[in-house]
VMD Tcl script that builds the backbone (N, CA, C; Angstrom):
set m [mol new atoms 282]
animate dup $m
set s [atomselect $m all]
$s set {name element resname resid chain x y z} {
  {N N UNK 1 A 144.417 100.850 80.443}
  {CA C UNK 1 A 144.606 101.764 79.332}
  {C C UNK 1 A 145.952 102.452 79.505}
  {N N UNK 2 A 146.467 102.797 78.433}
  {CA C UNK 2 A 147.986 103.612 78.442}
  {C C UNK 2 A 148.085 104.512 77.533}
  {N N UNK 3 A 149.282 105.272 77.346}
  {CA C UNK 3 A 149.290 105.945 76.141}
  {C C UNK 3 A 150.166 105.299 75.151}
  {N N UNK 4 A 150.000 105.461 73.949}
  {CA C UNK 4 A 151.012 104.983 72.997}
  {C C UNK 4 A 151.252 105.529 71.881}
  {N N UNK 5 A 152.051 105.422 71.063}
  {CA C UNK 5 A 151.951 105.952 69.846}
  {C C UNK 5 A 152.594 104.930 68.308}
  {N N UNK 6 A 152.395 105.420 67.762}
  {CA C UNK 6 A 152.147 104.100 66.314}
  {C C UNK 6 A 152.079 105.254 65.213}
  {N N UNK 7 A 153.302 105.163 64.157}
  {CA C UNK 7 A 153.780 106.051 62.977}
  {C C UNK 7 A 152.270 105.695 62.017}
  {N N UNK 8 A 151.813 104.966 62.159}
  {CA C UNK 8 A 150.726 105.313 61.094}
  {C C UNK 8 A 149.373 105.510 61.612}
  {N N UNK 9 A 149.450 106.262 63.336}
  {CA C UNK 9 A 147.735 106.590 63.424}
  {C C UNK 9 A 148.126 107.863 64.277}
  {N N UNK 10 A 147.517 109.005 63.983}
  {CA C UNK 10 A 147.604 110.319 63.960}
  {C C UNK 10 A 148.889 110.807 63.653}
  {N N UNK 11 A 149.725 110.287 62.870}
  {CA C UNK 11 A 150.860 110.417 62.578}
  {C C UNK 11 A 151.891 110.606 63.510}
  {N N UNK 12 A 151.937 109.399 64.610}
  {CA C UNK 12 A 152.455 109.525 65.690}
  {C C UNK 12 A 152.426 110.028 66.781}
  {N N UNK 13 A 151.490 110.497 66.591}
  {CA C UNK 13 A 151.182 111.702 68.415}
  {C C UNK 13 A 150.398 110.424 69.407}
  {N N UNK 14 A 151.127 110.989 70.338}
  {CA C UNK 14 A 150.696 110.167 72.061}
  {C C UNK 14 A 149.363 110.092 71.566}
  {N N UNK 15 A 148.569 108.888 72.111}
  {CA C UNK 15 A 146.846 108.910 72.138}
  {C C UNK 15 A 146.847 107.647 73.018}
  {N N UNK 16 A 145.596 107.865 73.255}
  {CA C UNK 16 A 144.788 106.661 74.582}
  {C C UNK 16 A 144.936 105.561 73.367}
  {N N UNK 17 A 145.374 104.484 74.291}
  {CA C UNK 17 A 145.610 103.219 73.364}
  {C C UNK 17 A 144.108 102.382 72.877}
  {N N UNK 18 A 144.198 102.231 71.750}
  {CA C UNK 18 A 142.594 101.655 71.264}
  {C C UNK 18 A 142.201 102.614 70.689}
  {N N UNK 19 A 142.070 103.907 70.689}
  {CA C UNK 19 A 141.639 105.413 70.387}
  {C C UNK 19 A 142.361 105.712 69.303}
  {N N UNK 20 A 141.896 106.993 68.799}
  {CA C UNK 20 A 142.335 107.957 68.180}
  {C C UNK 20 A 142.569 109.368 68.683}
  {N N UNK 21 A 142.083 109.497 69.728}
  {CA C UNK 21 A 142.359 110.279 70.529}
  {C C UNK 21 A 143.769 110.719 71.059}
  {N N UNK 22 A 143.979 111.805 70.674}
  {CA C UNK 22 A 145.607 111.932 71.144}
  {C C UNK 22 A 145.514 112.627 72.419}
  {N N UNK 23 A 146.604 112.933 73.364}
  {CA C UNK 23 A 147.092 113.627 74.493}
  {C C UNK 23 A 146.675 115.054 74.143}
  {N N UNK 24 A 147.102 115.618 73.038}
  {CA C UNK 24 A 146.411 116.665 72.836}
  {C C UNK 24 A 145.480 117.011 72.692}
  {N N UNK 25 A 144.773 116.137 72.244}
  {CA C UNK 25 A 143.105 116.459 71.858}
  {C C UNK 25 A 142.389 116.751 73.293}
  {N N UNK 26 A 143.314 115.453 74.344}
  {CA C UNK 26 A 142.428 115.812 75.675}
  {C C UNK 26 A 142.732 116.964 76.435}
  {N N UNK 27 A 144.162 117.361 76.484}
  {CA C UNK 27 A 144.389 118.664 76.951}
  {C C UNK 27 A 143.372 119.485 76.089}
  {N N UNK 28 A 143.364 119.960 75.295}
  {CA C UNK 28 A 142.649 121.085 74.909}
  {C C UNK 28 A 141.173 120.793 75.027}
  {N N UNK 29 A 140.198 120.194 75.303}
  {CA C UNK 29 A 139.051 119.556 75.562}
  {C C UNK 29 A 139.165 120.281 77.070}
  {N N UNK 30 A 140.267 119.902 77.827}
  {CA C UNK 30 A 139.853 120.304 79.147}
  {C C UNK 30 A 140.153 121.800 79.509}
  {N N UNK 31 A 141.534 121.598 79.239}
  {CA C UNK 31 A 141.991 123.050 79.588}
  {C C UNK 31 A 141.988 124.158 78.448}
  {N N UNK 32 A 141.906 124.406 77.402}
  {CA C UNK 32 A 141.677 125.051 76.057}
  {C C UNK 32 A 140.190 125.082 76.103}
  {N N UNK 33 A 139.322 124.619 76.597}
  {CA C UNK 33 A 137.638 124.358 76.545}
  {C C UNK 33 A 137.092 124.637 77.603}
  {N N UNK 34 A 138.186 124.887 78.646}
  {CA C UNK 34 A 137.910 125.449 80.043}
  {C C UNK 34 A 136.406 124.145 80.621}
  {N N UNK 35 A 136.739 123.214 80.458}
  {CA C UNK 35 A 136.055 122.379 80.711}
  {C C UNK 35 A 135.999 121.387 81.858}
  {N N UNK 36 A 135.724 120.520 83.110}
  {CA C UNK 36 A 136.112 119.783 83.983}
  {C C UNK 36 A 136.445 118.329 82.675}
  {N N UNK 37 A 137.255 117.359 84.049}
  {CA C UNK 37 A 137.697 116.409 83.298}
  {C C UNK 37 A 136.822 115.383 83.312}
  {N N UNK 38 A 135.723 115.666 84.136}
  {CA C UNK 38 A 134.280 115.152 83.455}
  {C C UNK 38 A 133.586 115.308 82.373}
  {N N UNK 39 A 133.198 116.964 82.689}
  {CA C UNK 39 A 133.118 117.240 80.558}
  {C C UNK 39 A 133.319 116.561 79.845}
  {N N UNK 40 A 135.045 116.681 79.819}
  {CA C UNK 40 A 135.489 115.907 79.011}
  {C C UNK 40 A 135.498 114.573 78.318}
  {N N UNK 41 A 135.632 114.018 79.154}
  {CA C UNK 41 A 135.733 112.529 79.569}
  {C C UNK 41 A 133.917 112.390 78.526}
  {N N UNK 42 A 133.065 112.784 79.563}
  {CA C UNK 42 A 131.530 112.580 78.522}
  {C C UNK 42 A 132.038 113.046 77.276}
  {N N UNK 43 A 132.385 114.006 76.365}
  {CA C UNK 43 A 132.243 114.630 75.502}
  {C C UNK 43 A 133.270 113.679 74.276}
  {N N UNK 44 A 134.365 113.547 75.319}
  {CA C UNK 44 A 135.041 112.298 74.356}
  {C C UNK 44 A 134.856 110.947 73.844}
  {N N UNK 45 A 134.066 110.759 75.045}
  {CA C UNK 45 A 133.209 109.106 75.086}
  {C C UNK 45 A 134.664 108.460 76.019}
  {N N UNK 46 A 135.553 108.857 76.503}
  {CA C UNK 46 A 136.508 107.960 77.266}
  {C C UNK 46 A 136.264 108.165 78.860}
  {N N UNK 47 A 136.926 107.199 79.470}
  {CA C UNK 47 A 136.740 107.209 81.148}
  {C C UNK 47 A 137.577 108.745 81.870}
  {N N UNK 48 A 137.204 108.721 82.794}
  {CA C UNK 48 A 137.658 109.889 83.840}
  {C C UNK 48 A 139.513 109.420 83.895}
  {N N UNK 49 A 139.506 108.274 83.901}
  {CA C UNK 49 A 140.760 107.808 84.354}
  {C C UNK 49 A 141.665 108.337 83.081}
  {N N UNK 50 A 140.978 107.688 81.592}
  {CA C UNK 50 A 141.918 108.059 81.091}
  {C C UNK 50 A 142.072 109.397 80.498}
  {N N UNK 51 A 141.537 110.579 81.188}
  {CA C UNK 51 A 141.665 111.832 80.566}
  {C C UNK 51 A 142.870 112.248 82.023}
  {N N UNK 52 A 142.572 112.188 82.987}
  {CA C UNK 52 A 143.898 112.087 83.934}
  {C C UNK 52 A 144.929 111.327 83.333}
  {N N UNK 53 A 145.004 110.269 82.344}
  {CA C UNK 53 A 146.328 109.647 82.123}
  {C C UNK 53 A 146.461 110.374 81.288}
  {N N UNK 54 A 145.918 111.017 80.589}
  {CA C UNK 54 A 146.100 111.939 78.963}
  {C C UNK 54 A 146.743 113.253 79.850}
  {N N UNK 55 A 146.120 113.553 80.485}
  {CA C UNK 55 A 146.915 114.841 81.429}
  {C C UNK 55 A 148.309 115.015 81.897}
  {N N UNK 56 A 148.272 113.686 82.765}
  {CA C UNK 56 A 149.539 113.392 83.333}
  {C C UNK 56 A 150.580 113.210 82.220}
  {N N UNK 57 A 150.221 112.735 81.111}
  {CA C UNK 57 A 151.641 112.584 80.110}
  {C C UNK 57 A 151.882 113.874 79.559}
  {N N UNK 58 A 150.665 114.635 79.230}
  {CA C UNK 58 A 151.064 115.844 78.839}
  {C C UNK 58 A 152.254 116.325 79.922}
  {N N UNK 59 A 151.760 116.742 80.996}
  {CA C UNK 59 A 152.373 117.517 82.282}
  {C C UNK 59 A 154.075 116.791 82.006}
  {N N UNK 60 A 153.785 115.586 82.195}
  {CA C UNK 60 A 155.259 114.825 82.391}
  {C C UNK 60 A 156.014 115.179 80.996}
  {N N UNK 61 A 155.671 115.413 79.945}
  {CA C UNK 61 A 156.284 115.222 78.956}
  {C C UNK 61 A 156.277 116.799 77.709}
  {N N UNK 62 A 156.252 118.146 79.035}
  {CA C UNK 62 A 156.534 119.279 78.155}
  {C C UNK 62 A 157.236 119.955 76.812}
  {N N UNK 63 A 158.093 119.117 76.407}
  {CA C UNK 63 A 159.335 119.447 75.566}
  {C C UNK 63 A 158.570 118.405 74.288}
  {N N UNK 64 A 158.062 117.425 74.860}
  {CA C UNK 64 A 157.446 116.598 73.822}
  {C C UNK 64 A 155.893 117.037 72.991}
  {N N UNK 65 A 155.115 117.442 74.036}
  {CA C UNK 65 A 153.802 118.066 74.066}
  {C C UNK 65 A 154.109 119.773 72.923}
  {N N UNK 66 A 155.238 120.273 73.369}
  {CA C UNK 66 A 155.385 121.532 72.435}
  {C C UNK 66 A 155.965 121.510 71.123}
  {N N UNK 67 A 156.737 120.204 70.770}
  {CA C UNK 67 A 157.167 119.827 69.942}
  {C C UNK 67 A 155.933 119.159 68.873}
  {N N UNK 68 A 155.066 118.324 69.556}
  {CA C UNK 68 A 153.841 117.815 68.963}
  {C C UNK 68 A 152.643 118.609 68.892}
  {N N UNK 69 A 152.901 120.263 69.346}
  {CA C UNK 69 A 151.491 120.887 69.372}
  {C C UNK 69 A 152.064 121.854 67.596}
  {N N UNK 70 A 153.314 122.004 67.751}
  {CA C UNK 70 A 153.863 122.933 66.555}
  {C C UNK 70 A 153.664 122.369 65.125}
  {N N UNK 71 A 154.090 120.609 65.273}
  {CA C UNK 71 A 153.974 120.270 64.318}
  {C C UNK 71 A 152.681 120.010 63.652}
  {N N UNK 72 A 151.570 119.830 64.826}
  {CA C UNK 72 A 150.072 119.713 64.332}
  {C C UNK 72 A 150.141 120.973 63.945}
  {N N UNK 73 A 150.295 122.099 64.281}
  {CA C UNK 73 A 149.890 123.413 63.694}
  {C C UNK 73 A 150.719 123.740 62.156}
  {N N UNK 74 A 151.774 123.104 61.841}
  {CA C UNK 74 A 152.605 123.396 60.562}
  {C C UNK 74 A 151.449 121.844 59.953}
  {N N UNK 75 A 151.279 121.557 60.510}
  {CA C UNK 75 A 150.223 120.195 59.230}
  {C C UNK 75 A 149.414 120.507 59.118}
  {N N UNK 76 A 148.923 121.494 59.757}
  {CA C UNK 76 A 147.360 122.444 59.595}
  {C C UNK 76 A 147.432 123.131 58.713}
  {N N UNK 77 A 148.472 124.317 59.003}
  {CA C UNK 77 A 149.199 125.174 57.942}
  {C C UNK 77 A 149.074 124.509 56.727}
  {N N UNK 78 A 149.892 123.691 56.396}
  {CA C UNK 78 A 149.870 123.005 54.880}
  {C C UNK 78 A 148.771 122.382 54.428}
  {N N UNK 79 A 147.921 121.436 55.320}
  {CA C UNK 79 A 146.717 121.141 54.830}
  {C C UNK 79 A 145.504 122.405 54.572}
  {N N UNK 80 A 145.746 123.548 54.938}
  {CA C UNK 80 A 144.867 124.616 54.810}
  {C C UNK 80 A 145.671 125.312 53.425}
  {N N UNK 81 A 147.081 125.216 52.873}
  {CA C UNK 81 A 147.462 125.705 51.774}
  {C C UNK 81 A 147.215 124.902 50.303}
  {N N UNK 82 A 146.970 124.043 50.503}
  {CA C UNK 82 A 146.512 122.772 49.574}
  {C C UNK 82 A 144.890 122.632 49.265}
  {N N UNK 83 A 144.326 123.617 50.236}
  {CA C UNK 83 A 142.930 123.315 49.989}
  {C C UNK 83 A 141.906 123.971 48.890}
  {N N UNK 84 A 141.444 123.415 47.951}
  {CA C UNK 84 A 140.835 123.988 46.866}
  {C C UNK 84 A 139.746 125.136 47.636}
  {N N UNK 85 A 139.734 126.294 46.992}
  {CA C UNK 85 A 138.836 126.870 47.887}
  {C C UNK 85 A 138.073 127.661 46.365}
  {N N UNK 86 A 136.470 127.932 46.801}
  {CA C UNK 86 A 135.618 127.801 45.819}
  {C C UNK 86 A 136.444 129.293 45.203}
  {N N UNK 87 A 135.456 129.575 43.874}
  {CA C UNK 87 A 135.671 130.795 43.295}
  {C C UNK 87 A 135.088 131.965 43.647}
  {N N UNK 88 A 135.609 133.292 43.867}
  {CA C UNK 88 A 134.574 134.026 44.047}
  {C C UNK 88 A 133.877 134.652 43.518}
  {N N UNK 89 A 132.093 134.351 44.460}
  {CA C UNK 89 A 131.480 135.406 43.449}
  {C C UNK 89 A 131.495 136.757 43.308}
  {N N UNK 90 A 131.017 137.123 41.872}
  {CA C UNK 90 A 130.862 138.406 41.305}
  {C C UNK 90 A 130.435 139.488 41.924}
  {N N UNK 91 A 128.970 138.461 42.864}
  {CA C UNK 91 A 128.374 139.390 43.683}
  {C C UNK 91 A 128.544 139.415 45.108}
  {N N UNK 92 A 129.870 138.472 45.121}
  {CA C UNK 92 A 130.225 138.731 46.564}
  {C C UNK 92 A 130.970 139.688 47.293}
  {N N UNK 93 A 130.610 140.440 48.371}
  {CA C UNK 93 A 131.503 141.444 48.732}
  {C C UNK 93 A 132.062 141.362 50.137}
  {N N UNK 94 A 132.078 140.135 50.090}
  {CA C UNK 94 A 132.674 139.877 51.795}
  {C C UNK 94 A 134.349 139.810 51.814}
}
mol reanalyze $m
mol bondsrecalc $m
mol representation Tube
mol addrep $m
């Protein structure tokens, strides 16, 4: 298993090859979830090995990892500004 990335699946972010799973998803699973990399690993459905390879690229590849955590958060941003959101009710007071 390796990491790779491919412009048309998660819109380019590092992920376990075969997966959809990106580098980020596993960092934050472990360390954002305060979780072991067993947790993880069960919770993702992937091996022990490759949540250590998901780790290690993070670690190795800081400048890349902060660059790819900003832009998921500005695609969040916009996909949360685009989103039809219901009407409110009359009798709602929240």
């Amino acid at each position: 298993m390796s990491i790779t990335t491919d412009d048309d699946v998660l819109h380019g972010l590092p992920r376990l090859e075969g997966t959809r799973i990106s580098v980020l998803d596993v960092y934050d699973a472990v360390v954002a979830a305060d979780r072991t990399p067993a947790e993880a690993a069960n919770g993702l459905d992937i091996t022990l090995g490759q949540v250590y390879e998901a780790l290690a690229y993070y670690y190795n590849n800081p400048d890349e990892m902060r660059r790819d955590r900003e832009r998921r958060k500005n695609d969040r941003a916009e996909f949360d500004s685009r989103v039809v959101k219901p009407p409110v009710e009359a009798n709602d007071t929240r």
